[in-house]
C-alpha positions in Angstrom: 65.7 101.0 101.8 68.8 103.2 102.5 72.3 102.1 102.6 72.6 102.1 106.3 70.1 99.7 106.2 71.1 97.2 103.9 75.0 97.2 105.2 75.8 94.1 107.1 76.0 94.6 110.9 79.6 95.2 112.8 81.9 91.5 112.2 81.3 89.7 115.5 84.8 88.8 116.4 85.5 92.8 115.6 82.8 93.8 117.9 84.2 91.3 120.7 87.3 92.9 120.3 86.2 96.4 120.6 84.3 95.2 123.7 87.1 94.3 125.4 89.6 96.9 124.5 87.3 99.9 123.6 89.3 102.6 121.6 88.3 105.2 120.1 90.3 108.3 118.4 89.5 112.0 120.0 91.1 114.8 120.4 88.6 116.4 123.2 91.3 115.5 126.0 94.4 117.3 123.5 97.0 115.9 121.3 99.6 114.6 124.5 96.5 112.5 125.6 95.6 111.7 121.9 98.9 110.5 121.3 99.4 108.7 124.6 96.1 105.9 124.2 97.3 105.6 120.9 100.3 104.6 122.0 99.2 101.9 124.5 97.6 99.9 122.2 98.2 96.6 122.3 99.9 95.1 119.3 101.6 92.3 118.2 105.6 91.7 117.5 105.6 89.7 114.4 107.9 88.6 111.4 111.2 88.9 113.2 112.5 87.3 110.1 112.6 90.8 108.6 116.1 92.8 109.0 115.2 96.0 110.4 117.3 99.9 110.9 116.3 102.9 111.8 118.1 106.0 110.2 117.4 109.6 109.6 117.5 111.2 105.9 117.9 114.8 105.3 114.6 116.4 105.3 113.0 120.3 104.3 112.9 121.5 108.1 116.5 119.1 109.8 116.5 114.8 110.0 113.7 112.7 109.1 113.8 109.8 111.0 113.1 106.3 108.2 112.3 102.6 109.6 113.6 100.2 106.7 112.3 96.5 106.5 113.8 94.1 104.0 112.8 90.5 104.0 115.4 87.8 103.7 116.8 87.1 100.5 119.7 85.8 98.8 123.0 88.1 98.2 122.2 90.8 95.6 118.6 90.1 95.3 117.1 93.8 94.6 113.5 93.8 96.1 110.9 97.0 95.2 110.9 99.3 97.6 107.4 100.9 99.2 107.1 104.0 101.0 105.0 103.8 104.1 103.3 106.5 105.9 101.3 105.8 108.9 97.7 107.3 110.1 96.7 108.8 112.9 95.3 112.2 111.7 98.1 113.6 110.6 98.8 114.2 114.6 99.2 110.8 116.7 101.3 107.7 115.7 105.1 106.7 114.8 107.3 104.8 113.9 106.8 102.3 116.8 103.0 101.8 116.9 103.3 101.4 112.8 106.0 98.3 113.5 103.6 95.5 113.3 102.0 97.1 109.9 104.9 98.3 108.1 106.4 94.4 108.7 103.2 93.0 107.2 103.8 95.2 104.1 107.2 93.9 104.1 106.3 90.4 104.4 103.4 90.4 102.1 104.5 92.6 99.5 108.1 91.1 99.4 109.9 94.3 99.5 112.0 97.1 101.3 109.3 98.9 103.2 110.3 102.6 104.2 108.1 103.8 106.8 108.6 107.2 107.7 108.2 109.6 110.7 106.8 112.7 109.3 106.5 116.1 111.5 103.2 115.8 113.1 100.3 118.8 114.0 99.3 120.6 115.7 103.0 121.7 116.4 103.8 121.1 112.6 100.5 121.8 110.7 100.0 120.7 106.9 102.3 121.4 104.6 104.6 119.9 107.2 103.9 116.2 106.6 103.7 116.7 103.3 107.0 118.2 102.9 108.7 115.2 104.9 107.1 112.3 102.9 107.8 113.8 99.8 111.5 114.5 100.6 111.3 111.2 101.8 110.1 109.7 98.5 112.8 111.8 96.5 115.7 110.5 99.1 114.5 106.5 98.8 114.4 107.0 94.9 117.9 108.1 94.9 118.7 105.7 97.1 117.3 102.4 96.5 120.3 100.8 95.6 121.8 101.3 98.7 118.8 99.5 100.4 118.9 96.7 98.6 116.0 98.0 96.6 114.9 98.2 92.7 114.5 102.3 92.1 112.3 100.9 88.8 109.6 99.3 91.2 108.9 102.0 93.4 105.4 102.2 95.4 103.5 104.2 98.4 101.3 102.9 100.8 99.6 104.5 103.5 96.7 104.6 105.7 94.1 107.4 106.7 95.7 110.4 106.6 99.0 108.1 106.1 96.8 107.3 102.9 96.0 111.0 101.8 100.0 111.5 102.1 100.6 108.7 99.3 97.6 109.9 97.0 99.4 113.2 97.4 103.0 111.8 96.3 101.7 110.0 93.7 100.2 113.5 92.4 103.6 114.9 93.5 105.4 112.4 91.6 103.1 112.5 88.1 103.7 116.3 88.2 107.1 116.2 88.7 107.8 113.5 86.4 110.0 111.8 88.4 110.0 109.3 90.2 107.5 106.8 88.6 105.2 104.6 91.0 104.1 101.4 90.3 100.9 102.0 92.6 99.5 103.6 95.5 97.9 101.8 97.8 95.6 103.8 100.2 93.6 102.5 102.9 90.6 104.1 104.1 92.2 107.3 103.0 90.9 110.7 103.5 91.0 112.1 100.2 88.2 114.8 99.7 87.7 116.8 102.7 83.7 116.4 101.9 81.5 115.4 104.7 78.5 115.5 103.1 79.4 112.4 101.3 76.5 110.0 103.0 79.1 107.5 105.1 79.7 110.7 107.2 76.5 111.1 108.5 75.7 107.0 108.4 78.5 106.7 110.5 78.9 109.9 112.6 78.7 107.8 115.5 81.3 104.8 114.6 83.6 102.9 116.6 86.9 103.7 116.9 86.5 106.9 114.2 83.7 109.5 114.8 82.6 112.4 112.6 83.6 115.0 115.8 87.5 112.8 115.5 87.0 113.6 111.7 86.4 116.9 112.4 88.7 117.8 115.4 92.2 115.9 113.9 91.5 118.0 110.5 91.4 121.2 112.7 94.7 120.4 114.0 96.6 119.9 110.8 95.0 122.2 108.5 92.6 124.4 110.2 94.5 127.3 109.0 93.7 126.6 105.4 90.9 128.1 103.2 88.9 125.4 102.4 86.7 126.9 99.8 89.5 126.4 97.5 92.0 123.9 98.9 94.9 122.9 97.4 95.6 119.3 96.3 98.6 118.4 98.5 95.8 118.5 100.8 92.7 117.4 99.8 94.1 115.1 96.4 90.4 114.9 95.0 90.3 118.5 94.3 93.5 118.4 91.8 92.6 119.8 88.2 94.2 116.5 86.5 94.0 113.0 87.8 94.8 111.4 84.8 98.4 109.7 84.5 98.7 108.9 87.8 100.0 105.3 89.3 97.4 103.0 89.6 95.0 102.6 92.8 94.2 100.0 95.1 91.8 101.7 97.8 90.4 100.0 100.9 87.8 101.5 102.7 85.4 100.0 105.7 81.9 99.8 105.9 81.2 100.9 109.4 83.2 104.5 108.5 82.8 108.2 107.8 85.3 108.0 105.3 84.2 104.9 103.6 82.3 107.2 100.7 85.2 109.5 100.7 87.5 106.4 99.0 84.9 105.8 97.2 84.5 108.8 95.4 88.1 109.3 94.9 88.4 105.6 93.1 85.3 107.5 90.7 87.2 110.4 89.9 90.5 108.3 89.6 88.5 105.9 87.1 86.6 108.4 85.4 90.3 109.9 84.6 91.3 106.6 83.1 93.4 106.0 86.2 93.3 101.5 87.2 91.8 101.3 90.1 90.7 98.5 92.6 88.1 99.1 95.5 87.5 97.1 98.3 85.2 97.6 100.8 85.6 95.9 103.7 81.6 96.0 104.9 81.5 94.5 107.9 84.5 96.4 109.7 85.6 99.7 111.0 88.3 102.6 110.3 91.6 101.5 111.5 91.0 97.8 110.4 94.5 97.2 110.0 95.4 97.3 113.5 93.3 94.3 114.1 94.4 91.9 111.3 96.0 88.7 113.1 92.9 89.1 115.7 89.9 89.4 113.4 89.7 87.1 110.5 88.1 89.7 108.2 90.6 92.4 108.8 93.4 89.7 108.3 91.5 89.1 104.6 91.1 92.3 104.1 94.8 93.0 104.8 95.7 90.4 102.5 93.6 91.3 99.5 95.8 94.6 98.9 99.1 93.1 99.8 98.6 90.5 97.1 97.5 93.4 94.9 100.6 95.4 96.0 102.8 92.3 95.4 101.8 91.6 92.3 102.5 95.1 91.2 105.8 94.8 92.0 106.5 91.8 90.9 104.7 91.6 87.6 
């Protein structure tokens, strides 16, 4: 019996939801169009607890604009500080249609969440993103003091290709030294460029990620790059030394092409003496995040790395 058949079906209440507000990522209509649905999909204004400013840093190529969250707390009360970058193929997706998800990581981690708005392709292709988050992650280290933050508890989140950003930084940061991570957390990441990892062809058909999405939003940001021999600020698994690196919590989703792609990187992470947690969310779909607080199983699964994020931090 293969894989395929042995995974549990779609969650119900996911399906439901996918019924009636069908989405799925393409880039067959171009990016303006890509960028647009994305856009229009309904989400939910939640913990308005949270204190909340937008401000732009100095970045490699002019301003980078920043959205920081900090939870209420008592005068002087430093919280860790996590670095957020947002999916969407490296080419759809902003600060506004991340709200909702960086406040959860603010919320459930307890701490300053940095969420930042990285040049997008195909107008900026790779190494463009990954030239913004990691001046981003040098500015918020020198800076956490100023936002209330602890510069010793320092973590990146992201997911997607928000989550191949973070596994980059945190390779970034182990080579540099500097600064040190007390995890990254990358859901549903795409981390090895490999898609003839099984999941690919499993789930070449999935909702709301397809293997043609896969394919057509890694044309736009990095189409221009020689992948017989990639470099690892853009495909992380291909890096020479994985070892020393901050520890992993990787989500990925049963009913996705990437799913085995996590997977593998969590193996090559492990097998280089890296801690690593893996979660595999089997009954749901790429982009489970964006339904958590309408599905029950991506609310769980939501919750399982926050906790693991928060205890991180606060440990």
């Amino acid at each position: 019996m293969s894989v395929a058949d042995e995974k549990p079906a779609l969650d119900a209440i996911l399906q439901k939801v996918l019924e009636l507000v069908p989405f799925q990522l393409s880039t067959a209509d171009g990016v303006e169009e890509a960028r647009r649905k994305f856009s229009e999909l309904p989400r939910a204004e939640i913990h308005p607890e949270l204190s909340v400013h937008d401000r732009t840093i100095e970045g490699p190529a002019g301003p980078i604009g920043v959205r920081v969250y900090r939870p209420p707390t008592a005068e002087g009360v430093k919280l860790p500080v996590v670095l957020f970058f947002h999916g969407g193929g490296w080419s759809v997706g902003d600060l506004d249609s991340y709200d909702a998800t960086a406040r959860r990581h603010a919320a459930g981690a307890e701490a300053v969440v940095v969420s930042v708005d990285y040049r997008l392709a195909p107008e900026h292709p790779y190494p463009a993103a990954v030239d913004d988050v990691w001046a981003a992650t040098q500015w918020v280290a020198a800076h956490a003091e100023e936002l209330g933050g602890d510069a010793e508890r320092l973590a990146v989140a992201g997911d997607s290709a928000g989550g191949n950003l973070a596994a980059v930084v945190a390779q970034l940061a182990r080579d540099a030294g500097a600064p040190a991570l007390r995890m990254q957390l990358l859901w549903y990441p795409a981390t090895t460029w490999d898609t003839s990892l099984p999941s690919f062809a499993e789930n070449a058909d999935a909702p709301v990620l397809a293997i043609d999405a896969v394919k057509g939003f890694s044309a736009w940001y990095a189409g221009h790059v020689d992948l017989t021999d990639p470099p690892a600020t853009l495909v992380p698994a291909r890096h020479d030394d994985l070892s020393g690196l901050a520890p992993a919590y990787i989500a990925v989703a049963g009913h996705d092409p990437l799913r085995d792609d996590g997977v593998h990187y969590g193996d090559l992470l492990a097998a280089a003496g890296v801690p690593v947690q893996l979660d595999n969310a089997d009954t749901l779909v790429h982009g489970y995040l964006g339904y958590s607080g309408v599905v029950p199983a991506a609310t769980e699964a939501f919750d399982r790395g926050l906790a693991a994020l928060r205890e991180a931090l606060h440990s």
